[in-house]
C-alpha positions in Angstrom: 52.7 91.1 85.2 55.3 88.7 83.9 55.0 85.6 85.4 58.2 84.2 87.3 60.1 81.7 85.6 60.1 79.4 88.3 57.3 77.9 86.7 57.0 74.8 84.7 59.4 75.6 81.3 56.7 75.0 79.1 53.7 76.9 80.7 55.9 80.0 81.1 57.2 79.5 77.0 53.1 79.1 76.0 52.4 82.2 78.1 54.9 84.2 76.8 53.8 83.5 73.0 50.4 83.3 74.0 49.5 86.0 70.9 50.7 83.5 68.3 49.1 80.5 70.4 45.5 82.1 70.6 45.6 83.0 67.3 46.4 79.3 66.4 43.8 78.4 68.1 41.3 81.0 66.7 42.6 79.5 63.3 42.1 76.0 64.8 38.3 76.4 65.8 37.3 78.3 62.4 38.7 75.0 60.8 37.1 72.3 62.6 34.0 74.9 62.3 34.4 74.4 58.7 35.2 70.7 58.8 32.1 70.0 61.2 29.1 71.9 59.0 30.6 71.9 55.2 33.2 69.3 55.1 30.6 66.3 56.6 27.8 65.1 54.6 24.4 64.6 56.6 23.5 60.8 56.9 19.9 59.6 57.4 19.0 55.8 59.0 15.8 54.1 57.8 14.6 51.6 59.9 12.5 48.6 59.3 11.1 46.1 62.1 10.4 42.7 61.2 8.2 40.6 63.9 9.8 37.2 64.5 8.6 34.3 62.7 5.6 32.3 63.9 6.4 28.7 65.4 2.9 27.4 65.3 3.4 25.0 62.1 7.3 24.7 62.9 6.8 22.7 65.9 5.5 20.1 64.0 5.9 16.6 65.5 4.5 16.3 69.2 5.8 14.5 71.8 3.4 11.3 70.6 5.0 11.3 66.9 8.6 11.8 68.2 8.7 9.0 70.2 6.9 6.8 67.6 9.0 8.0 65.1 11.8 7.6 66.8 10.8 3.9 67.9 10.5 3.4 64.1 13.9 4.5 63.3 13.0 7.8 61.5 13.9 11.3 62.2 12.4 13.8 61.0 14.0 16.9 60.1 13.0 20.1 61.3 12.6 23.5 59.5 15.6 26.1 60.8 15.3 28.9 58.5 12.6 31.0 59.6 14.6 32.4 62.8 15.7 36.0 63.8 19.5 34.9 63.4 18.7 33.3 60.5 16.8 37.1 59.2 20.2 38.9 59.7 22.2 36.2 58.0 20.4 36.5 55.1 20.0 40.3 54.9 23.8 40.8 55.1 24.4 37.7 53.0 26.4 38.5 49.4 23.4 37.0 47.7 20.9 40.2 48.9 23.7 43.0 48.9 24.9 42.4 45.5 21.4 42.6 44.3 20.5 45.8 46.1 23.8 47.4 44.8 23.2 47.5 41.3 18.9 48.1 41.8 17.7 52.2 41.1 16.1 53.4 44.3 14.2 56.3 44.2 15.4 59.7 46.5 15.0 63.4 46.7 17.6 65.8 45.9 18.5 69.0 47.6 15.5 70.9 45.4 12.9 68.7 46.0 13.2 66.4 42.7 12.7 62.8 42.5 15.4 61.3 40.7 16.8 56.9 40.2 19.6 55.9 40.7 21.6 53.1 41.1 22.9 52.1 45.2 26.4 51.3 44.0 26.9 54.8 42.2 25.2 56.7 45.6 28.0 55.2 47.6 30.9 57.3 45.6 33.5 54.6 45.7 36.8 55.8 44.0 38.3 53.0 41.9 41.1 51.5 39.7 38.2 48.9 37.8 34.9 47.3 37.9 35.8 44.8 40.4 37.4 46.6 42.9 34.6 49.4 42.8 32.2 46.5 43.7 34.4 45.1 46.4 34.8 48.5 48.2 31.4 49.0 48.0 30.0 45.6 49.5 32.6 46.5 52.7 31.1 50.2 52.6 27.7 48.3 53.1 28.9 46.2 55.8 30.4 48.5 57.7 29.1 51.8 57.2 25.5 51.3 55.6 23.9 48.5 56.7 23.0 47.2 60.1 20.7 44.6 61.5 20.2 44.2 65.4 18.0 41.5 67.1 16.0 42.6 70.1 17.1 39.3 72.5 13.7 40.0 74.3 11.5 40.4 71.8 13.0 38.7 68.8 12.2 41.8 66.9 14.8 41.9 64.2 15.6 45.7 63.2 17.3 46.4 59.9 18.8 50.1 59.4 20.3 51.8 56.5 21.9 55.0 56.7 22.7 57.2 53.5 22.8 60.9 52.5 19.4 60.6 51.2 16.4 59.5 53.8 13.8 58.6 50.9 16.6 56.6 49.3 17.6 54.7 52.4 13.8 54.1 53.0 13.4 52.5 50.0 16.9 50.3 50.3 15.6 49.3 53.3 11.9 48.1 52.2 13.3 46.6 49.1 15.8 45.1 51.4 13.0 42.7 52.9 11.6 42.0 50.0 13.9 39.9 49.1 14.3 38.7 52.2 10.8 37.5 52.4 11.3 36.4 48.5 14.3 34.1 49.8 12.9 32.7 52.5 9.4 32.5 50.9 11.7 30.3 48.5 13.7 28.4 50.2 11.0 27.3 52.9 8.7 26.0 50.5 11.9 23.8 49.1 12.7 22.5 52.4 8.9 21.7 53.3 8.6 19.8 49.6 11.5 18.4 50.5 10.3 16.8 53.7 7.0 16.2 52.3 8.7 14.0 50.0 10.7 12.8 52.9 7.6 11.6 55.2 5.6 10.5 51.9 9.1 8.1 51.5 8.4 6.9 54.9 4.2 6.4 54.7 5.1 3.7 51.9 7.8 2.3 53.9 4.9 1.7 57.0 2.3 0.8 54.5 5.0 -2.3 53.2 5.3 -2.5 56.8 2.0 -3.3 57.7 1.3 -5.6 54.4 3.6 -8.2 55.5 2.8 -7.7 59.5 -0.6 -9.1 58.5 0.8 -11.6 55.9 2.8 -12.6 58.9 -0.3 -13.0 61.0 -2.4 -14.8 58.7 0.6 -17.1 58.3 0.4 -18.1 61.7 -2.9 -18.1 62.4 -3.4 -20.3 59.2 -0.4 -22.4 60.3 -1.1 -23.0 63.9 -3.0 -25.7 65.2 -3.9 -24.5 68.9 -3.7 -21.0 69.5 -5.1 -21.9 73.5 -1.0 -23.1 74.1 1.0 -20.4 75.7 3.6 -20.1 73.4 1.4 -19.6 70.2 -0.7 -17.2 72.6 3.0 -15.1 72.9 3.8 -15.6 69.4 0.0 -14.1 68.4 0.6 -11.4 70.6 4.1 -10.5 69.2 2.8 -10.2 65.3 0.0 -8.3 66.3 1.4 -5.6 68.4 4.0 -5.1 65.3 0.5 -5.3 62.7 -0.6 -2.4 65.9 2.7 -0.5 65.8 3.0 0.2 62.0 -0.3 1.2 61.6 -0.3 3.6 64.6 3.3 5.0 62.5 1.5 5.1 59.8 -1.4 7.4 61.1 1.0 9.7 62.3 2.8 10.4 59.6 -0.1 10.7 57.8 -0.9 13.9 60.3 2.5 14.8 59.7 2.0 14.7 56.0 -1.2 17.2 56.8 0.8 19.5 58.5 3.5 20.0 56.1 1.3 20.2 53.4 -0.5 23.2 54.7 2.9 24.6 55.9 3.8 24.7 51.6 0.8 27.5 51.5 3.1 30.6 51.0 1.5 33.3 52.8 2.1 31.3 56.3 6.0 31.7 55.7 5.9 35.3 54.3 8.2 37.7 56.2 5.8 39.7 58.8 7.0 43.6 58.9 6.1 45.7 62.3 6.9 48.9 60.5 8.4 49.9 57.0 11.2 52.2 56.8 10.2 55.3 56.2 12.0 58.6 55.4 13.4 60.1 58.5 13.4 64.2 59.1 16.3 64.3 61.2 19.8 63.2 60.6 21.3 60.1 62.5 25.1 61.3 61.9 27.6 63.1 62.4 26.7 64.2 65.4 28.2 67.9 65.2 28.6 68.8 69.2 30.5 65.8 69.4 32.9 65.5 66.9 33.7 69.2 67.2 34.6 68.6 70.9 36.3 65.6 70.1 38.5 67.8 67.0 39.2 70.6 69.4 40.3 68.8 72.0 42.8 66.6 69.4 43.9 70.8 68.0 44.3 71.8 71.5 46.4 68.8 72.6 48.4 68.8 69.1 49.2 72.4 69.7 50.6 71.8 73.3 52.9 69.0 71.3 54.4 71.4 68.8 55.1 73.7 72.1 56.6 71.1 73.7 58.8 70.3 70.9 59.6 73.7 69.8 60.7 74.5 73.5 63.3 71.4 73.4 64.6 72.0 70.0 65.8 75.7 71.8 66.8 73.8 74.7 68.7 72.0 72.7 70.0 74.6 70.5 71.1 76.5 73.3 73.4 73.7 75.0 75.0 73.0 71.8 76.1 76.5 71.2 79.5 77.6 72.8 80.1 79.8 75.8 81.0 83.3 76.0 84.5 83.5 75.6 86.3 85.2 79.0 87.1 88.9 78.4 90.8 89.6 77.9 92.8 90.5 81.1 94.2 94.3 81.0 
């Protein structure tokens, strides 16, 4: 039964080539069928957790030492590196990424074989030259490769890597806090030498301190002739509590001295892993229900466009063409 045509214009012009628009869409489906399972490469994340770092030795100066130090004139400055935010910046810093890119990582092929290769040629960046093969390919790892998320609870810092390969992105991944744990191995031992040198700076300052607090002393003890009158008895007590309060300083940042020293052991600012990466089974993308959903739906909307647009170019067609002429009068 022909449906009347005082239904909408364009649901009555679909229906009435509905052959042609189910074969469309037949066509439509095999395509995004083909699209879906051939036409997109599996992708495998390998995830690493790193435990946050441990504060014990990072705390350093108490409460007593602050204030001293403080009352001295000295600040102290404090370590910042080893720190969750601090993890990420480094692990998608230029300084890692260009390393990994041109490393061999081992992976497994589609037969089972081991084979090396380099990160930057597994990435398949299409080029003009060198350099813009290596820029691509650092925004590739940004934005398509490598991801870091920070657990705000926990402080667990999670690094991922996704690639067509999951041995290969296991081992980016691993390799990928090494070096971490190389930098900040590094660069912590240079700022605790460098503070160690700072406090050791500061131990010779209160040492000078205290020399000529007690040459001041003596002084006046030599010099005096009465110490019973009351203001030799305030003047006594004056030199002595600054003899007291440079030699108290200089205790402290003797303990401070202690604690940086045994902060420049290495293994206490080594990276701590929760779990290696290992290589996944299943695949994290694309997720095939999904994105053929999401490409039928954008067919079956694009093919109700072209309707609509082939129905007003006739609509159009037909107002421009001229009427009937009036048959002749006998």
């Amino acid at each position: 039964m022909q449906p009347e045509k005082k239904e909408h214009p364009l649901i009555y012009f679909i229906f009435r080539h509905r052959v042609v628009n189910i074969l469309i869409l037949l066509l439509g489906a095999i395509l995004v069928f083909v699209i879906v399972f051939f036409g997109m490469k599996k992708k495998y994340t390998a995830t690493v957790s790193i435990l946050p770092p441990s504060q014990d030795l990072s705390s350093g100066i108490g409460s007593s030492m602050g204030a001293l130090a403080n009352l001295a004139g000295i600040n102290l400055p404090q370590s910042t590196l080893q720190s969750p935010e601090m993890y990420k910046e480094i692990l998608t810093s230029r300084k890692v990424l260009d390393t990994i890119l041109f490393e061999e990582f081992e992976g497994i092929d589609t037969s089972g074989m081991i084979y090396k290769e380099k990160l930057i040629n597994m990435l398949d960046i299409k080029a003009r030259n060198e350099r813009e093969k290596i820029d691509k390919a650092l925004r590739k790892l940004s934005k398509d490769v490598i991801y870091v998320n920070i657990n705000n609870e926990s402080n667990v810092t999670k690094l991922s890597v996704t690639l067509t390969d999951p041995l290969y992105a296991a081992n980016v991944a691993n390799r990928m806090v090494e070096l971490l744990n190389e930098i900040v191995t590094t660069q912590i031992q240079h700022e605790n030498r460098q503070q160690l040198l700072y406090i050791e700076d500061h131990i010779r300052y209160a040492q000078d301190s205290i020399k000529i607090a007690e040459k001041n002393l003596q002084t006046f003890l030599e010099q005096v002739k009465s110490i019973a009158e009351p203001a030799n008895q305030i003047k006594e007590l004056a030199l002595k509590r600054d003899l007291e309060l440079y030699s108290t300083i200089w205790i402290e940042l003797k303990q401070q001295k202690e604690i940086y020293t045994l902060k420049s052991i290495p293994s206490l600012a080594e990276v701590k892993v929760l779990d290696k990466a290992q290589p996944p089974y299943l695949k994290s993308r694309p997720k095939r229900l999904l994105t053929m959903i999401s490409l039928g739906g954008l067919f079956l909307i694009l093919q109700i466009c072209v309707n609509a647009l082939i129905l007003i170019i006739n609509n159009f067609r037909k107002e421009l063409e001229p009427d009937e002429p009036l048959p002749h009068a006998k």
